[in-house]
C-alpha positions as CSV (number, residue, x, y, z in Angstrom):
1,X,-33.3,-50.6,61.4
2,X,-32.2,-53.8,59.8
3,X,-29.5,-55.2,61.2
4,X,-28.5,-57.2,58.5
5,X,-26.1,-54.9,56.6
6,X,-23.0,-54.4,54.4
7,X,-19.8,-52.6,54.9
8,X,-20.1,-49.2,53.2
9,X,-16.3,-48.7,53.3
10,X,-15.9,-51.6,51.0
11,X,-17.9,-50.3,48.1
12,X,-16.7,-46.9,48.7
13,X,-12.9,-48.2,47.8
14,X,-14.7,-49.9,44.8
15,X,-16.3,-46.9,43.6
16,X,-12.8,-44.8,44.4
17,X,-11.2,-47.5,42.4
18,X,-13.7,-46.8,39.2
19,X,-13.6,-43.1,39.7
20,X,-9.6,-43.2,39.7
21,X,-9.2,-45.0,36.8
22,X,-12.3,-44.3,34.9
23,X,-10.1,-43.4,31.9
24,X,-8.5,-46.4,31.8
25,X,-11.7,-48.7,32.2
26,X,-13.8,-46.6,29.6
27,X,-11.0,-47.0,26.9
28,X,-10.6,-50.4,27.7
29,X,-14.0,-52.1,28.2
30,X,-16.7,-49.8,26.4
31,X,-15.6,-52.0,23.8
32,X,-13.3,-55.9,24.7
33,X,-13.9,-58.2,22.0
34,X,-16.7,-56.6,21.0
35,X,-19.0,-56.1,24.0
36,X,-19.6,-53.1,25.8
37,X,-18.6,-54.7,28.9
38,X,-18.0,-50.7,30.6
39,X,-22.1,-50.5,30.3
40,X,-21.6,-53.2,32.9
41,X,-18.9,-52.4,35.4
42,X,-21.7,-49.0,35.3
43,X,-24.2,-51.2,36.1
44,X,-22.8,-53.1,39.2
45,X,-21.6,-50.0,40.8
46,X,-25.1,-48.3,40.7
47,X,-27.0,-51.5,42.4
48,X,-24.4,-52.1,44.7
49,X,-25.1,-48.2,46.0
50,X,-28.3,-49.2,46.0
51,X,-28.2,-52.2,47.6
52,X,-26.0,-50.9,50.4
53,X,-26.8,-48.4,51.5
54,X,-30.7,-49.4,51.4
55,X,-30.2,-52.6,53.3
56,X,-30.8,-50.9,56.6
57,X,-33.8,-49.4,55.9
58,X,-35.5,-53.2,55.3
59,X,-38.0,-53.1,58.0
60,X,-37.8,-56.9,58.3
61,X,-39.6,-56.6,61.8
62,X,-42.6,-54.6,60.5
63,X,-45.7,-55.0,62.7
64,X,-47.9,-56.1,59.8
65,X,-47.6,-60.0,59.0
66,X,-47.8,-59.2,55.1
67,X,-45.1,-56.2,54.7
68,X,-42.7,-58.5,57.1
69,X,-43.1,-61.0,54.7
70,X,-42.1,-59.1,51.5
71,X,-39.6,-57.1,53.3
72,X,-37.9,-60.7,54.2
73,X,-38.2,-60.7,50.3
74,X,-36.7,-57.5,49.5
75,X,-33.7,-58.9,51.6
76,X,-33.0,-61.6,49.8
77,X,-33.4,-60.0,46.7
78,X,-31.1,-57.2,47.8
79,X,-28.4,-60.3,48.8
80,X,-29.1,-61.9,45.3
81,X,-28.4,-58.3,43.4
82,X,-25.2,-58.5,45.4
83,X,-24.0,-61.3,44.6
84,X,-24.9,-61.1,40.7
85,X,-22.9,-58.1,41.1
86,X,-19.7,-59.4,42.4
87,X,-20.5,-62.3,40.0
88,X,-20.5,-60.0,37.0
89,X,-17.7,-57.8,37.9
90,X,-15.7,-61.0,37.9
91,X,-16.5,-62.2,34.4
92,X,-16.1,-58.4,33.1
93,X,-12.2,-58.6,34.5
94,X,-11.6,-62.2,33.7
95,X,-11.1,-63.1,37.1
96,X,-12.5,-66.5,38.5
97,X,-15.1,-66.7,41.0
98,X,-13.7,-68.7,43.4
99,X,-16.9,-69.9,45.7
100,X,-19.0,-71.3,42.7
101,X,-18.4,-74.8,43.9
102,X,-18.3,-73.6,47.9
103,X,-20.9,-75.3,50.2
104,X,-19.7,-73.7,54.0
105,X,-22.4,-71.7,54.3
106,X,-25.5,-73.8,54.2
107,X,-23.6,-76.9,54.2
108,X,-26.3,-79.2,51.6
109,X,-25.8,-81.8,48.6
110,X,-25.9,-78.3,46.4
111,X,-23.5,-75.5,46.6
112,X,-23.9,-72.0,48.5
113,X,-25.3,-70.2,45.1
114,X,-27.5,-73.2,44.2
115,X,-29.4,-73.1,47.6
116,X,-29.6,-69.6,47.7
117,X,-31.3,-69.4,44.5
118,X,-33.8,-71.9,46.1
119,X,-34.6,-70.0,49.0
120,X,-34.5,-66.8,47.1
121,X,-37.3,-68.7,44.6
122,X,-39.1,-70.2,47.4
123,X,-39.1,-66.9,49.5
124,X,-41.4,-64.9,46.6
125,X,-39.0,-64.2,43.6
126,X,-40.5,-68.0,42.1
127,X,-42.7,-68.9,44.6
128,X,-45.8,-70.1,42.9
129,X,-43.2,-72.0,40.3
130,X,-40.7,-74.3,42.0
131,X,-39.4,-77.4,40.3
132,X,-38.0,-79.1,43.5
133,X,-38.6,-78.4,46.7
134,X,-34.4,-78.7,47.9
135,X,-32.9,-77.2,45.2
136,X,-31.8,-80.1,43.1
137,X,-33.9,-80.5,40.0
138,X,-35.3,-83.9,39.0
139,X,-34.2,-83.9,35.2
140,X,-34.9,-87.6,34.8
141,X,-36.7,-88.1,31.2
142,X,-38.8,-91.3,32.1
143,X,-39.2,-90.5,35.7
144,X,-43.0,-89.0,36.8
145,X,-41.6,-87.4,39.6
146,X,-40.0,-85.1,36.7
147,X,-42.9,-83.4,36.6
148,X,-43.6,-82.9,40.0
149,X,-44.2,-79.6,40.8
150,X,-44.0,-77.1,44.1
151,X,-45.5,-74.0,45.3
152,X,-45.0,-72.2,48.2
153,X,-46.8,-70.5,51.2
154,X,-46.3,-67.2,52.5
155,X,-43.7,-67.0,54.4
156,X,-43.6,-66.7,58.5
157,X,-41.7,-66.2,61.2
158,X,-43.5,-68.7,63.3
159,X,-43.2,-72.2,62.8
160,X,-40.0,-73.8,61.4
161,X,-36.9,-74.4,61.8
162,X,-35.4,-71.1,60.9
163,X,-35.8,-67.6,61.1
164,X,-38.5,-67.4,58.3
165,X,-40.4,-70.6,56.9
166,X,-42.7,-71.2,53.6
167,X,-44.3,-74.6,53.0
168,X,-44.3,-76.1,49.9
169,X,-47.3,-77.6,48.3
170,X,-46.7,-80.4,45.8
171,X,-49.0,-80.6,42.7
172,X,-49.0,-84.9,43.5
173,X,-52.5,-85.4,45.4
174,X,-52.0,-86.6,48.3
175,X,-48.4,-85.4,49.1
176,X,-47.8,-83.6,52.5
177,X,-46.9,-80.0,52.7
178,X,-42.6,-79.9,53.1
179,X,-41.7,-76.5,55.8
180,X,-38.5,-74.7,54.4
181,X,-36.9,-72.7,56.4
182,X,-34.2,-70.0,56.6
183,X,-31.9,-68.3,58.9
184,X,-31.5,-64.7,58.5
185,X,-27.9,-65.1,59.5
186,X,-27.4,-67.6,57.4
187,X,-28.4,-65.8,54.0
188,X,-26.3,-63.1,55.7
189,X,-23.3,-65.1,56.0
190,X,-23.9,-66.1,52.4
191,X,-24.0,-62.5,50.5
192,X,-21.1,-61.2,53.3
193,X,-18.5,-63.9,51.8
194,X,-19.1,-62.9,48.4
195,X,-19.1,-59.2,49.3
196,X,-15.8,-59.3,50.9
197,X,-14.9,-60.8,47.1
198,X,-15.2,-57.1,46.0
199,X,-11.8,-56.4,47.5
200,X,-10.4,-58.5,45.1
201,X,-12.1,-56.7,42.1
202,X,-10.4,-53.5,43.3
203,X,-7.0,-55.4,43.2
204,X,-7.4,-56.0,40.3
205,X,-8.5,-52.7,38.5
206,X,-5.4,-51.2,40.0
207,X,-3.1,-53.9,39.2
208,X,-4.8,-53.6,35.5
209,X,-4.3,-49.4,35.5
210,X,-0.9,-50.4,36.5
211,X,0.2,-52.7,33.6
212,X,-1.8,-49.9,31.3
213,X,0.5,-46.9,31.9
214,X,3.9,-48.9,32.4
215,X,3.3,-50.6,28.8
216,X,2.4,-46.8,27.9
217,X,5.3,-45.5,29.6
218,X,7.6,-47.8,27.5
219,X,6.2,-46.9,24.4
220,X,7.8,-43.6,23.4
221,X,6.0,-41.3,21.4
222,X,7.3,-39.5,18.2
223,X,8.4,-36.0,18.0
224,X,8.3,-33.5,15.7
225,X,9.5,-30.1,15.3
226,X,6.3,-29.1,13.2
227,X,4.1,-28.3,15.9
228,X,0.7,-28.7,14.3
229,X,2.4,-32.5,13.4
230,X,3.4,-33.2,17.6
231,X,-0.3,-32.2,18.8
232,X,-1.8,-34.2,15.7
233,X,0.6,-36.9,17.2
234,X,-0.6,-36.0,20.6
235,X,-4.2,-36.2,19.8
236,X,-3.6,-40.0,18.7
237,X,-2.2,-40.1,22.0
238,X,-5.0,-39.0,23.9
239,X,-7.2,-41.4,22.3
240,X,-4.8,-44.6,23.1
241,X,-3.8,-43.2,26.5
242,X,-7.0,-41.8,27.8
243,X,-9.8,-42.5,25.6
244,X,-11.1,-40.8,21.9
245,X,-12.8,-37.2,23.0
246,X,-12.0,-37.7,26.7
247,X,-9.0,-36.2,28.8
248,X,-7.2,-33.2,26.8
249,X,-8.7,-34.0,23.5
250,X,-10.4,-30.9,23.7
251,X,-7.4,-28.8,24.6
252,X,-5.0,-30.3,21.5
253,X,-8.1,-29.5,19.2
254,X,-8.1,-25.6,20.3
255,X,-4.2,-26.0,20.2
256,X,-4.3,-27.0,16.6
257,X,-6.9,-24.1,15.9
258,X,-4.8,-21.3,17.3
259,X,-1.8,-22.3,15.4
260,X,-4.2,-23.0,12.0
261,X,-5.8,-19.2,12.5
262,X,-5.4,-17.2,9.4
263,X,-4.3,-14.0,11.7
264,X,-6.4,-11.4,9.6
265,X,-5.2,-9.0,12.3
266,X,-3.4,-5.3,11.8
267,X,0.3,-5.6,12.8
268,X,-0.2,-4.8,16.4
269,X,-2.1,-7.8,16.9
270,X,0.0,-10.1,14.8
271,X,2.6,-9.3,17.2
272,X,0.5,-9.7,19.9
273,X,-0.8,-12.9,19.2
274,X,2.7,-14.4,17.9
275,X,3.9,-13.6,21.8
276,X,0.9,-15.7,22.7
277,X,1.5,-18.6,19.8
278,X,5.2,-18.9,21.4
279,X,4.2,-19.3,25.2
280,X,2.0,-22.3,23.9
281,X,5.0,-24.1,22.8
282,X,5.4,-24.6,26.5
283,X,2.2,-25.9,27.2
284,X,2.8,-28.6,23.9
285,X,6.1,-30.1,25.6
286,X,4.1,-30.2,28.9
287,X,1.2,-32.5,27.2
288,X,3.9,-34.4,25.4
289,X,5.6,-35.1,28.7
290,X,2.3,-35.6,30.8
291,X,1.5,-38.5,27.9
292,X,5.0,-39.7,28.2
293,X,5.1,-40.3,31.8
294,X,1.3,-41.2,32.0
295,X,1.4,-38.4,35.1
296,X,-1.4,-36.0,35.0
297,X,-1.8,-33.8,37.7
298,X,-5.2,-32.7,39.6
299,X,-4.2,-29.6,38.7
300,X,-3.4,-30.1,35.2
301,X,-0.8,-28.3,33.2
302,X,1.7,-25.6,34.4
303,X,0.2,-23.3,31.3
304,X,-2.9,-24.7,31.1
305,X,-4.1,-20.7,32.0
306,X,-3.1,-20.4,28.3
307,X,-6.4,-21.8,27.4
308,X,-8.2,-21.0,30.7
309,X,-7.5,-18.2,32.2
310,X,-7.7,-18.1,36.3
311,X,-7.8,-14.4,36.3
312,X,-10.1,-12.5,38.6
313,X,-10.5,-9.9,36.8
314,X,-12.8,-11.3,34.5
315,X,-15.1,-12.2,37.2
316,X,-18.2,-9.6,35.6
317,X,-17.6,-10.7,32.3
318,X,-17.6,-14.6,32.5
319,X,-21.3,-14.5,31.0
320,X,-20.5,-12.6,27.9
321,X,-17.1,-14.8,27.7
322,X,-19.5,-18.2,27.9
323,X,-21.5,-17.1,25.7
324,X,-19.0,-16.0,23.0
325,X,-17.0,-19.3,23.7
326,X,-20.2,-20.8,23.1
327,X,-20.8,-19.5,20.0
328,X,-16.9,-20.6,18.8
329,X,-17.5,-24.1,19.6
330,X,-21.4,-24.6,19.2
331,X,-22.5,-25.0,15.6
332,X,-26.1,-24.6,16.8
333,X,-25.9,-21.5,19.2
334,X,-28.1,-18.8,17.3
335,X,-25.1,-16.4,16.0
336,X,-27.2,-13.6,16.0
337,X,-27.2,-13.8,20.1
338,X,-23.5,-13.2,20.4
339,X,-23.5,-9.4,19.0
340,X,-24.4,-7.9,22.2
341,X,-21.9,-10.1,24.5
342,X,-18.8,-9.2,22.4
343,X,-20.1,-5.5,22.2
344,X,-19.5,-6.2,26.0
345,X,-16.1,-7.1,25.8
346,X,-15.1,-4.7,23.6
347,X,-16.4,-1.8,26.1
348,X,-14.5,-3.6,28.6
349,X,-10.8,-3.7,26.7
350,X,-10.9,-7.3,26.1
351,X,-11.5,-7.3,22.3
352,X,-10.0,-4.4,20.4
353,X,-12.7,-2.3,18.5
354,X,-12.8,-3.9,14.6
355,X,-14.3,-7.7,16.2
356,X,-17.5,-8.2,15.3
357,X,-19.6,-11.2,14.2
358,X,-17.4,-11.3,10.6
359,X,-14.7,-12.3,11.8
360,X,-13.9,-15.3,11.5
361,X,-14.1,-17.7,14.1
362,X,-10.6,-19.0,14.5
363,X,-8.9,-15.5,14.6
364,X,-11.6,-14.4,17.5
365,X,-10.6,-17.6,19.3
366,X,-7.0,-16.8,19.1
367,X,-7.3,-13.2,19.6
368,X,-9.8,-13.6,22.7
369,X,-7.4,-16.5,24.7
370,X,-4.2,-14.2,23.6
371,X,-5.9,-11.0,25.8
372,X,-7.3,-13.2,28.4
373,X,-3.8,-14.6,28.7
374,X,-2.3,-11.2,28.7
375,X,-4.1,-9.7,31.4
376,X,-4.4,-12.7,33.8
């Protein structure tokens, strides 16, 4: 096992971080100024799994000269996907990287990130394309040695200075070969400073979330004694405070679809499903305050068994009841396939006898969550 690794606890907080406030960062960064910088955040989190929890299982003491020397390279290209990680995620949150100019690591004329991208190109990732062989390149117009050139060995863990050395060939006839060498615990030195940075991304998502519901919290939301106007309120809401078609989007939309229902239903059914209509009053205040108070619970609303029912008595039937709910909310499910399943529910007492296929689709919805309501 390699013994050159991360700190998994670290990048778990991170990824708790993301997870916690996913709502939050997908509203805010899938599009900032125009850039999908979410796509990003996405993007670090998934290499820096990678990257972590693969480090031990570089085998950089492999038996065979050739693996050892690309598994030293999968190392250090594992450090550098690291780094551009923690680089990125600090650009995404407008936070400044604070080691660009650092030089304690490797202590040389060039910072920390300079010579690392030297030994990183020297090591295999450019190594038959080097335009210096220290890391500072010659840019001077009139000078030949502008166009001097370098390319590298493979690298070994005899010889050297370091742990690992390559030696670099110059494209001048005549020049000597130049040993560059590296020290494993060097380059791990390097990526464990700017690892540890990650703490400071997580800071800042929460203290980010933070300012996002207190300036939502502040701003009070209108109210309305029409209900069909408070959830269309509410659904404008949901897209500020959450994210357009995320959190209870859905839920409003099916709210706004029982109350819309045309209620083609014979008077023992209106009456049922007015009871119904009245208990979801409850269940509006308890979104509007939930939005209010930017507090929603794991376990979601007090009557959110209004919409989905928790009742075990339905446990046979929860096929045909997907499968009908399916064919309420999918424009594409084959209508022809939902005969049978609420044939089923009728011969089970949870649809009275006259539902069938023609009715229409808003006064099944309301009349189906009413009974499931009823009976959990």
């Amino acid at each position: 096992m390699n013994p050159y690794i991360l700190d998994s606890v670290l990048l778990d907080e991170f990824k708790q971080a993301v997870n916690d406030h996913d709502d939050f960062l997908i509203n805010t960064y899938k599009d900032y100024n125009g850039k999908n910088f979410w796509s990003i955040i996405c993007s670090t989190k998934d290499w820096l799994h990678v990257s972590v929890n693969g480090l031990p299982y570089i085998q950089i003491d492999h038996p065979n000269d050739d693996a050892r020397s690309l598994n030293v390279l999968q190392l250090i290209i594992t450090y550098d996907l690291v780094f551009q990680s923690i680089e990125q995620l600090h650009r995404v949150f407008g936070v400044k990287y604070p080691l660009r100019k650092d030089r304690s690591v490797f202590n040389r004329s060039v910072s920390d990130d300079t010579f690392f991208k030297q030994i990183r190109a020297c090591f295999g990732a450019h190594s038959v394309n080097l335009d210096s062989a220290d890391g500072v390149k010659n840019n001077a117009k009139d000078d030949a040695e502008s166009d001097e050139k370098y390319f590298a060995s493979w690298s070994s863990d005899t010889g050297g200075s370091g742990d690992y050395t390559v030696y670099l060939y110059s494209n001048k006839p005549g020049d000597t070969a130049i040993p560059f060498s590296m020290s494993l615990a060097k380059i791990h030195e390097y990526v464990v400073k700017r690892y540890s940075l990650l703490s400071n991304v997580v800071s800042v998502i929460e203290k980010k979330n933070g300012i996002f519901v207190e300036e939502q919290r502040q701003r009070e939301i209108g109210r309305s004694s029409d209900v069909i106007e408070q959830l269309q309120v509410l659904l404008k809401e949901n897209s500020i405070r959450i994210g357009d078609g995320e959190g209870y989007h859905h839920d409003i939309q099916t709210l706004i679809e029982l109350f819309t229902a045309p209620q083609d239903f014979p008077e023992q059914e209106r009456q049922e499903v007015a009871k119904y209509l009245d208990s979801l009053h409850q269940l509006v205040y308890e979104l509007y305050e939930a939005f209010q108070s930017m507090s929603f619970g794991e376990d979601g609303m007090e009557h959110g068994h209004l919409l989905h029912s928790r009742s075990p008595k339905f446990k046979g039937l929860h096929y045909d009841l997907e499968k009908v709910f399916e064919y309420l909310n999918n424009p594409y499910f084959r209508a022809e396939r939902v005969d049978y399943h609420i044939k089923r529910l009728i011969s089970e007492g949870v649809l009275p006898p006259y539902v069938s296929r023609q009715t229409d689709k808003l006064d099944l919805q309301l009349l189906l969550l009413a009974r499931l309501a009823a009976k959990s």
